[in-house]
C-alpha positions in Angstrom: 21.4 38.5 -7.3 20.5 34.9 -7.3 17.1 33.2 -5.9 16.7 32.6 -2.1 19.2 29.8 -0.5 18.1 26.8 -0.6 17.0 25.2 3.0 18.3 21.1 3.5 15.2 18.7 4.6 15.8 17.1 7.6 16.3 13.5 7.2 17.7 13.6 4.2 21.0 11.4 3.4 24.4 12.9 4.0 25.9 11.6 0.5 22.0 13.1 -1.5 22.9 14.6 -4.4 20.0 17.1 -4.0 19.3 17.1 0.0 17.1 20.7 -0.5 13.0 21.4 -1.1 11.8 19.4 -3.8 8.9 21.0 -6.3 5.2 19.3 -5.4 6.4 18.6 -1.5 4.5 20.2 1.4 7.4 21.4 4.1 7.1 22.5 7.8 10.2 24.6 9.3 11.7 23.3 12.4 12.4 26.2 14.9 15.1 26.5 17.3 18.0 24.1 18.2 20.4 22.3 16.6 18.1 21.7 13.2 16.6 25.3 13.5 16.1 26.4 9.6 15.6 23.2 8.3 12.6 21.3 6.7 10.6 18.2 7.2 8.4 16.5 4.7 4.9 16.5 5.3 3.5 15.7 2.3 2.1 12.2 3.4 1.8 13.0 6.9 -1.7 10.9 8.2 -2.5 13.2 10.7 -1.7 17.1 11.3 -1.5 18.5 14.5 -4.3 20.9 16.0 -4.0 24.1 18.1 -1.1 25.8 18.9 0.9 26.8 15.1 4.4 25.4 15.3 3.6 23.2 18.0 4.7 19.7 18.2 1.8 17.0 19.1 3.3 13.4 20.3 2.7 11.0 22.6 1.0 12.8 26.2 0.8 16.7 24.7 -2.4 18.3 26.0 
């Protein structure tokens, strides 16, 4: 049996030679929809958002 599958990060190019979780990154799954099971990078991110887990914050969330 091999390791877990590997899980693409959103944004990445279509033509990436290596488009999966990178070693030293901090991910965040997205959840439902079209992009359900993939990851985005937050390893920069300024800000992270408060309250509700898995919740997106953005412009006019309460």
């Amino acid at each position: 049996m091999t390791g877990l599958p590997q899980r693409r990060v959103y944004g990445s190019d279509h033509d990436d030679p290596d488009p999966y979780e990178q070693p030293g990154r901090e991910y965040v799954e997205l959840v439902g929809g079209a992009l359900d099971g993939q990851l985005v990078d937050v390893t920069h991110a300024a800000t992270r958002p408060s309250g509700k887990q898995g919740a997106a914050a953005g412009p006019g969330s309460h």
